[in-house]
N, C-alpha and C positions, 0 to 999 in steps of 0.2 A: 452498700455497707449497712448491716443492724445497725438500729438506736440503738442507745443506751441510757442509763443514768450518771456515767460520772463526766466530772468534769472534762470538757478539752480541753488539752494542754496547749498552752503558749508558746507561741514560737518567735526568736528575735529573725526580723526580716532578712537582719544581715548577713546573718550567718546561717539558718535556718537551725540554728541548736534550738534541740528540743528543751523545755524548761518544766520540766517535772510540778506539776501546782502542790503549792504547802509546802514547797522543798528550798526552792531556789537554786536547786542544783542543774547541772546540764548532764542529761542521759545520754545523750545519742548526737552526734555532728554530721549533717549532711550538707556537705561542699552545694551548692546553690550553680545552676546549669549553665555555662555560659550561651552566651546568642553562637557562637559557634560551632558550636557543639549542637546547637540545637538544630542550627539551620541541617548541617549535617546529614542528624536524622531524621530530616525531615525530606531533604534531597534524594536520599534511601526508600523510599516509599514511595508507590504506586500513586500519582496522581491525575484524576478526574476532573476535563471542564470542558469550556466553551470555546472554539477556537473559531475565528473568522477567516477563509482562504479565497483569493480573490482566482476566476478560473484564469487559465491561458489555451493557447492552442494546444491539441491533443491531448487534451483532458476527459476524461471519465468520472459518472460516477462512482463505479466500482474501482476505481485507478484512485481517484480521492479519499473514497473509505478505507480501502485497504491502507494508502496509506500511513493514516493518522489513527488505524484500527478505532474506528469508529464505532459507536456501539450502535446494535440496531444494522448496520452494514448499510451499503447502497440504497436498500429500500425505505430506511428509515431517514435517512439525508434529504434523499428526494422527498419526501413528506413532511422533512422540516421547510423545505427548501420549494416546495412546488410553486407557490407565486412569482419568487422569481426565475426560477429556472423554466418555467410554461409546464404543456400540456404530455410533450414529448421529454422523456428521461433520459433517450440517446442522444438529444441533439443540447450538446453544450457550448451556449455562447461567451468569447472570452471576455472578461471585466466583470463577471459576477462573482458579488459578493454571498457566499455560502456560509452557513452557522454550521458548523461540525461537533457533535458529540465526541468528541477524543477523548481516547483514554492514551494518556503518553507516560511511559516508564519513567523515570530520572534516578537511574541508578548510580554515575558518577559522581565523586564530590567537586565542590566549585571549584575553577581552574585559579592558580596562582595570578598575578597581575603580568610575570613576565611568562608563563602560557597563553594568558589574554593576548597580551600583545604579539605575539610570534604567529606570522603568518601561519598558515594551514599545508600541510604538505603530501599531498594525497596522488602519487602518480596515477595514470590511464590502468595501468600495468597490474597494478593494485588493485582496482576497481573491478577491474576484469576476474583479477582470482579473486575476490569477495564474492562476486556476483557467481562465480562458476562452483563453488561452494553449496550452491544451493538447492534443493531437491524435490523432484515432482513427482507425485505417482504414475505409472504408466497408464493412466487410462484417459478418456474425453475432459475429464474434469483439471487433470493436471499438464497435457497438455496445452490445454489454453492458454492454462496460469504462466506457463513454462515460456509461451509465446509472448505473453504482454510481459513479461517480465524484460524479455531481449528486446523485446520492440518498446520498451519504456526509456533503455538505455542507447536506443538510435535514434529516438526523435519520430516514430512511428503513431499516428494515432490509432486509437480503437479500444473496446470496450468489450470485454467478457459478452454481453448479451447478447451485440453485434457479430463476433467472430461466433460464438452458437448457434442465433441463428440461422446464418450463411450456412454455416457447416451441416445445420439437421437439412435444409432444403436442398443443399446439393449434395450430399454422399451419404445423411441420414449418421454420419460418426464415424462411419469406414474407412479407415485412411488407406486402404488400396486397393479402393473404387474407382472405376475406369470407364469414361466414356467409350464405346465402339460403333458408336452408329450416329452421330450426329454433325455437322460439317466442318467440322474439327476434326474428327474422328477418319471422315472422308477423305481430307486432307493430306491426314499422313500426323496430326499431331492430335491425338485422343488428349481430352482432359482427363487431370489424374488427381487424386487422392482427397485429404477433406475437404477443402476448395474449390475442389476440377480447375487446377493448373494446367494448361497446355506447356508444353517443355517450352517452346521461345520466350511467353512471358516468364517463367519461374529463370533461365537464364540470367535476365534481364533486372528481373527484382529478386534474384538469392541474396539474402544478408550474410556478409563473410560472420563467420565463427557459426554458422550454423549449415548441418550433413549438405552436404551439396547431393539432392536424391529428391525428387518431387511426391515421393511413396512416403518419404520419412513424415511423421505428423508436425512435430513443431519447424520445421523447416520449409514445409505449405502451409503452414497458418501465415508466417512470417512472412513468406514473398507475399501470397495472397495479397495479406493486408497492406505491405512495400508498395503494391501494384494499386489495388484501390484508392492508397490517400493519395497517388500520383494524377489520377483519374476522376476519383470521386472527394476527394478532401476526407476519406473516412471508409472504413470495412461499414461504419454505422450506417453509411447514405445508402447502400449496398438492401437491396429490398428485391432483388430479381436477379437474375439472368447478367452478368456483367462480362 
């Protein structure tokens, strides 16, 4: 705001009427904000902080940023976080405590007291069309996401880096890339797609609600990874040949 030289006007606190100086008259009446009103818009607005999340099984750090759209993403988590998380950024131990950059929405206003208190009612059924709502671009990048997203809601672990790099060593991205020569292949059951699933394992670990086809991509990211955490505790432990 420009200085100026005339006087500012007075204002009664209580009422916030403005008081004209030399006049004693009231110009202008502006009602005074209540705390409810204020909280309100304040609820409405984009807010930035610190959040502390303690890890569990099949956690990530890209599963964690994404979640709480951390700023800085994964890599920046990990660098807040590399003391205690170690050396290794795939390998996550559970009962750490992590400092997150979160940036969290709060667009809603406060719930009533009898919203407060009324249970939560959220069927499977619901959950399921929420989550099927949702959309991936067809290529290696949205596939993945397509895959941790279903394998976040079965209790699957595994982490973006992990199921990439599995996937660049064994098919290099090509999801219907096909083993024909190695003893599998000799067999009668070639590995197949960005994985190299053999048909008895992908049988064995297909997650229902996803293409039952070992060629489709997120439907072999999925067993894939089904298979490894049964095996290895993780797509992440996954460093060779499995």
């Amino acid at each position: 705001m420009p200085r100026g030289k005339h006087r500012r006007p007075r204002t009664n606190p209580l009422t916030r009427r403005v008081i004209v100086a030399g006049t004693g008259t009231a110009a202008l009446a502006l009602p005074l904000m209540s705390a409810t009103t204020a909280g309100a818009a304040e609820s409405s607005a984009a807010t930035v902080g610190s959040v502390t999340y303690t890890t569990k099984k099949g956690d990530s750090l890209y599963g964690i940023a994404d979640r709480y759209d951390a700023q800085g993403g994964w890599k920046q988590l990990y660098k807040d976080n590399r003391k205690a998380i170690g050396d290794n950024p795939r390998l996550i131990h559970t009962g750490v405590e992590l400092k997150v950059r979160a940036t969290k929405k709060v667009s809603s206003p406060a719930k009533t007291a009898d919203q407060a208190s009324a249970p939560a009612k959220k069927s499977s059924v619901a959950q399921a069309t929420q989550a099927s709502v949702k959309t991936f671009p067809d290529n290696l990048d949205g596939w993945i996401r397509n895959a941790l997203d279903i394998m976040g809601q079965n209790g699957i672990p595994g982490s973006y880096e992990g199921i990439h790099r599995n996937i660049m060593r064994e098919s290099s991205g090509n999801p219907l890339a096909i083993n024909n020569w190695d003893s599998n292949a000799m067999a009668g059951t070639p590995s197949k797609g960005l994985l190299q699933v053999i048909d008895p394992t992908f049988a064995s670990y297909h997650v229902p609600g996803t293409v039952y086809d070992p060629f489709n991509p997120v439907a072999n990211i999925v067993a894939a990874c089904n298979y490894a955490a049964a095996r290895y505790g993780s797509i992440d432990n996954v460093n060779g040949p499995y």
